[in-house]
C-alpha positions in Angstrom: 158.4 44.3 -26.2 162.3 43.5 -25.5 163.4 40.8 -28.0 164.0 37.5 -26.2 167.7 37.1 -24.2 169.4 33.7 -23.5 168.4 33.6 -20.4 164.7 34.8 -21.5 164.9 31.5 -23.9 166.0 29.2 -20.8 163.0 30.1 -18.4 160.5 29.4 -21.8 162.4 26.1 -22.0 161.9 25.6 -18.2 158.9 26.9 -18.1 159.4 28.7 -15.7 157.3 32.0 -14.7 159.2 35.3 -15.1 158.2 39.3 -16.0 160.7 41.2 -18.4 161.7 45.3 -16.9 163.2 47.3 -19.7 164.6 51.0 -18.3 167.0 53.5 -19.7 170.4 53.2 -18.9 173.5 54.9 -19.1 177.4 54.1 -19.3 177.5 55.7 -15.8 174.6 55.1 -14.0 174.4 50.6 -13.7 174.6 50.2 -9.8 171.4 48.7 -8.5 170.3 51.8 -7.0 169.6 53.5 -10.2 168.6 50.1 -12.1 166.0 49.0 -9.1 164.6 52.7 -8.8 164.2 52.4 -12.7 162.1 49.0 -12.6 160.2 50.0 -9.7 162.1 47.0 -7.2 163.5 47.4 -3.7 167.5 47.6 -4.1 167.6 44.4 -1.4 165.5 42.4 -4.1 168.3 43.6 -7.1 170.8 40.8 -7.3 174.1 41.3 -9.3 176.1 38.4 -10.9 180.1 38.8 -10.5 182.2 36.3 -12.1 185.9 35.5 -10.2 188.7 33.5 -11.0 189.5 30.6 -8.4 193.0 29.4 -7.6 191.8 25.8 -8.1 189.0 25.6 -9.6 189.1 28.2 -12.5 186.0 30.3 -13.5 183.3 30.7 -10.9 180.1 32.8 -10.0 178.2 34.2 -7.5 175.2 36.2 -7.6 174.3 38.6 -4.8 172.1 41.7 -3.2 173.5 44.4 -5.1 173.7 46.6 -2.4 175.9 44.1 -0.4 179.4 43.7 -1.0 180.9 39.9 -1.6 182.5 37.9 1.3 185.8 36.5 -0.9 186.3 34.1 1.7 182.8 33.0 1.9 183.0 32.1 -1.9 186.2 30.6 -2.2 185.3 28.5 0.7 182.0 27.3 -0.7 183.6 27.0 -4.0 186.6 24.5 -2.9 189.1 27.3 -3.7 191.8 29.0 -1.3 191.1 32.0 -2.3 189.0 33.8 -5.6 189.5 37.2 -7.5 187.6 39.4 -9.9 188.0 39.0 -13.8 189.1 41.9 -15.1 186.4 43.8 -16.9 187.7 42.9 -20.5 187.3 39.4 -20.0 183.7 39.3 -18.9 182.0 39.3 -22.6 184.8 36.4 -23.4 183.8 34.6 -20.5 180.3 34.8 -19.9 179.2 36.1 -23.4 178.0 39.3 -21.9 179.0 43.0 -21.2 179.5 44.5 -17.8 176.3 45.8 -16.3 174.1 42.8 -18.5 175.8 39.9 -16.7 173.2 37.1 -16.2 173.2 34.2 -14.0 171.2 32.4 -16.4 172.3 31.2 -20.3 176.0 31.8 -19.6 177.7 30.9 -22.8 179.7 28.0 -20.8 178.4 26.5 -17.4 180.4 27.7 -14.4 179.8 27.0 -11.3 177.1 29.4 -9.5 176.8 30.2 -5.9 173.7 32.3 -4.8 173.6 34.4 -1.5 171.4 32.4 0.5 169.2 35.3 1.4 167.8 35.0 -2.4 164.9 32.0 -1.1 162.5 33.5 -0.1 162.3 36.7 -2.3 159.6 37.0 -4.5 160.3 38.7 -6.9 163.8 38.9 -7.3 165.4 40.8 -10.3 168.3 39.7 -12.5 170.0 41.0 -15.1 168.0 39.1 -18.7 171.7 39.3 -20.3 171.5 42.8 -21.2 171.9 46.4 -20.4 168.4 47.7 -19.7 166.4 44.6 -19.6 165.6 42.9 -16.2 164.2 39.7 -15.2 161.6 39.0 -12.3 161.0 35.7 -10.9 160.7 34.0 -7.6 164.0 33.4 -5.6 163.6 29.8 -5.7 163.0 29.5 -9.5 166.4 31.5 -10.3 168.2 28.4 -8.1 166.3 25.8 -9.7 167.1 27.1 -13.2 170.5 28.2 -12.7 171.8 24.6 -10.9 173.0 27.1 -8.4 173.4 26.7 -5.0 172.5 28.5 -2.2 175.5 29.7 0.7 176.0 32.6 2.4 178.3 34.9 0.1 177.6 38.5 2.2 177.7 39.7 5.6 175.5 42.6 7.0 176.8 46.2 6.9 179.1 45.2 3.9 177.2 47.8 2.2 178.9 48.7 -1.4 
């Protein structure tokens, strides 16, 4: 069985109801196409967490369908910024304490603020990254909010397929 994650330890301390997914992975192959076909998931139910840089507000995060692409003026609305941007890639494990492609929205070494695409409350089960590259997390929509102190907006728009 995978050893226990950050965000693994934060659900057990919320008892909150979760299933752990290890899969192979590889440098080139983390989109949630391969990572949902891997863990046996629907791609829709696959949500990524990005983290972006706000002009006011410094460090925020949004977790989304993977398949869907992120509104930037959605979030920086939401988020009481003007407008946001990516991190680079070398700054993520910094940031967030973890690598690209094992990006969790839960036990984030520092808490930023997280905004959840909205279409996340009624999934059940939705899978997150556990905080590590091959090792996913299944819980209820709901739950992820409730233990993440996220909140819930509309981040996406339809056919803003990645």
């Amino acid at each position: 069985m995978a050893s226990k994650t950050n965000a693994c330890r934060l659900l057990d301390k919320l008892r909150i109801s979760y299933t752990l997914h290890e899969y192979e992975w590889d440098e080139e192959h983390l989109d949630t196409a391969t990572v949902s076909s891997h863990v046996g998931i629907a791609q829709e139910h696959m949500y990524k967490t990005l983290v972006l840089r706000g002009d006011k507000t410094g460090i925020v995060m949004a977790c989304i369908p993977g398949h869907l692409e992120l509104n930037l003026k959605a979030l920086a609305a939401v988020s009481g910024n003007k407008k946001v941007e990516m991190v680079p890639v070398k700054d993520i494990l910094t940031i967030t304490g973890y690598i690209r492609g094992g990006v969790s929205p839960l036990g984030v070494k520092k808490k930023y603020p997280l905004y959840i695409d909205e279409s996340i409350l009624p999934i059940d089960p939705v899978s997150i990254s556990a905080g590590r590259r091959g090792l996913q997390i299944f819980l209820k929509g709901t739950d992820l909010i409730a233990a993440s102190e996220g909140s819930a907006a509309r981040l996406t728009e339809e056919g803003s397929a990645e």
